[in-house]
N, C-alpha and C positions, 0 to 999 in steps of 0.2 A: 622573370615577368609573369608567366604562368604561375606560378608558386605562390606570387604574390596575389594574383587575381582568385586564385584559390582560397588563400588566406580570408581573401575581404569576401569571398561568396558565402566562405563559414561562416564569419561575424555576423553578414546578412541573416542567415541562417537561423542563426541561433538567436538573434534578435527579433526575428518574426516570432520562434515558438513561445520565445520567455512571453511576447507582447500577446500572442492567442492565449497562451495559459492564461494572464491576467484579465482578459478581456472575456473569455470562454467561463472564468471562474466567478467574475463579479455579473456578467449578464446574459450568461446560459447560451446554449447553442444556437438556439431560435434566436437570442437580440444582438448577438453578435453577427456585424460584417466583417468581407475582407476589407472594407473601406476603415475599418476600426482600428481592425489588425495592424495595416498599414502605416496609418496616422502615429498608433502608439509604441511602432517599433522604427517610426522614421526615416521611411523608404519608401518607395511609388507601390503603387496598388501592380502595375506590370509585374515588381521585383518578387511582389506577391507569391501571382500567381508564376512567375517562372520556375520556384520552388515548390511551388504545392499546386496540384492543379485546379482543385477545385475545395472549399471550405469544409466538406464531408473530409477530405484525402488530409485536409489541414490539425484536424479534433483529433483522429483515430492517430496522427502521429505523436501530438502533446500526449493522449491518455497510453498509448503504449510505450511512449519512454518514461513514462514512471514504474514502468517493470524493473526494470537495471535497478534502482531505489532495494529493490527487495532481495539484492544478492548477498549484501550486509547481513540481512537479518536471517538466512538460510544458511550460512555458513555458521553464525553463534548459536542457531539449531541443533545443527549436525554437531559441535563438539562438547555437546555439557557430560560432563567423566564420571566413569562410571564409579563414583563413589561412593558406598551408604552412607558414611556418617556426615557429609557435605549435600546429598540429595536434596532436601529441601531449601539451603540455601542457595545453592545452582540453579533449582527451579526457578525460586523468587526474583534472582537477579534476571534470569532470562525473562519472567513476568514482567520486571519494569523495565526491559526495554521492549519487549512485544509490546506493551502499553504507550509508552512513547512515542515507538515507531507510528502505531495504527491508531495512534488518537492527536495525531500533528497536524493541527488546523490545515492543512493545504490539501493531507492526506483525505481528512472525512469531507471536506469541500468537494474532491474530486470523485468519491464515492458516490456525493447526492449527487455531481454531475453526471456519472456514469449511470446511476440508477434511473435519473430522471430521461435520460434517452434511450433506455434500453428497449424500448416497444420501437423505435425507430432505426436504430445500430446494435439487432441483437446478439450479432457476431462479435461486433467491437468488444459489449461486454463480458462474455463468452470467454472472448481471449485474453480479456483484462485480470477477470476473476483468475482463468488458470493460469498464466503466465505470473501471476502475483502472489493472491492469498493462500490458490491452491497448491501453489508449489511449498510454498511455508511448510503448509499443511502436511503433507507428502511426507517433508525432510522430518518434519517434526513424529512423525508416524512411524520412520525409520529410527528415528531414535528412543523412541519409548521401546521399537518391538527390539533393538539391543540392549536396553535397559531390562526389556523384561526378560531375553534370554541373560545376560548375567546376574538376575535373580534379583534386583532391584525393585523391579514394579512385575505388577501383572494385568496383561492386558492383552484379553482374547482375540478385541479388536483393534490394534494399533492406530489406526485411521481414526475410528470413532473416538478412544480415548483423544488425540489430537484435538478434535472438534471440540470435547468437553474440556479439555484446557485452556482452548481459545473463548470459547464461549463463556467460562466461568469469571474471566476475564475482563471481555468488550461487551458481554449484554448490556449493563448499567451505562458506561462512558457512551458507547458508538448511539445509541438506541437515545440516550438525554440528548445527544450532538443532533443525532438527521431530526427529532422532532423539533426541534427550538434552535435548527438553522446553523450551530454551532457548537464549541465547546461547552459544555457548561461544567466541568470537575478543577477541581487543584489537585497539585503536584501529591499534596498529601492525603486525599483521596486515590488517586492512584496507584500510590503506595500502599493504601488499604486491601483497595482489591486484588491488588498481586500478592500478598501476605495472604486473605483471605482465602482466594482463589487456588492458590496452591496448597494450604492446609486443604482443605476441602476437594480436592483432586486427590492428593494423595493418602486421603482417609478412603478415597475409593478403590485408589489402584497400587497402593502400595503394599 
């Protein structure tokens, strides 16, 4: 019986954040209620708040489980092999999926949400940023500076080279998306800039 009432508290559960995600996503923190919430996960506004206590405690739980999202992409970080005559093609394929990952309509949606409340839940974003991009980042820094001690790349600063892989990257896609609300690239645009993007990286650091 317990087991069972367990089961259906998850379901609850999980039916409230999928219902705040899409409600937090389509009309921002300010036009979202719990009255919303509610409606659109199809449970009493009590069930609500018995899970979350208050709509603050509700936002900061959606935007911090999309960290877990980024353990995928830190692990195909950490293992591109140390190969030279394959280097460039390793890169590129980790390019398109770093492009995919961080340019997935839900992903940049949740970005202008996190950014648009950042003066109000500085912390939130704080730990969104490190818990997520920065960790990327990190791994991705650890793997250049073993690449450059096996004589692959050379990169005084391993961090910053990171930065300018990423950025060489998402300037164009992320920066078209927060200004015009959205996506605006194709598939094969994206595959340009990660072709382009890593020539051009490792004409720097190779």
């Amino acid at each position: 019986m317990e087991a069972s009432e367990h089961g259906r508290s998850a379901l609850k559960r999980r039916a409230i954040m999928e219902a705040a995600t899409g409600a937090f996503m389509s009309k921002g923190y300010s036009g979202t209620s719990m009255d919303d919430v509610a409606k659109l996960a199809a449970v009493s506004k009590q069930t609500v708040y018995k899970h979350f206590s208050d709509k603050e405690t509700l936002f900061a739980e959606i935007v911090m489980a999309t960290t877990d999202r980024v353990d995928d992409m830190v692990d195909l970080v950490a293992h591109i092999p140390a190969d030279a005559d394959a280097l460039e093609e390793n890169l590129t394929r980790l390019a398109r999926r770093f492009l995919a990952a961080l340019t997935h309509p839900q992903v940049l949606q949740l970005r202008r949400l996190v950014i648009a409340n950042a003066d109000a839940f500085p912390e939130l974003g704080a730990d969104w940023y490190e818990q997520g991009f920065e960790r990327v980042l990190a791994t991705l820094a650890g793997t250049f500076r073993r690449l450059t001690d096996d004589g692959l790349l050379s990169t005084a600063d391993p961090l910053l080279a990171a930065h300018h892989f990423s950025g060489l990257l998402l300037w164009i896609p992320v920066n078209k998306a927060m200004f015009h609300g959205g996506p605006r690239h194709t598939e094969a645009e994206l595959d340009h800039y990660a072709t382009a993007g890593v020539r051009a990286f490792l004409a720097a650091y190779r």
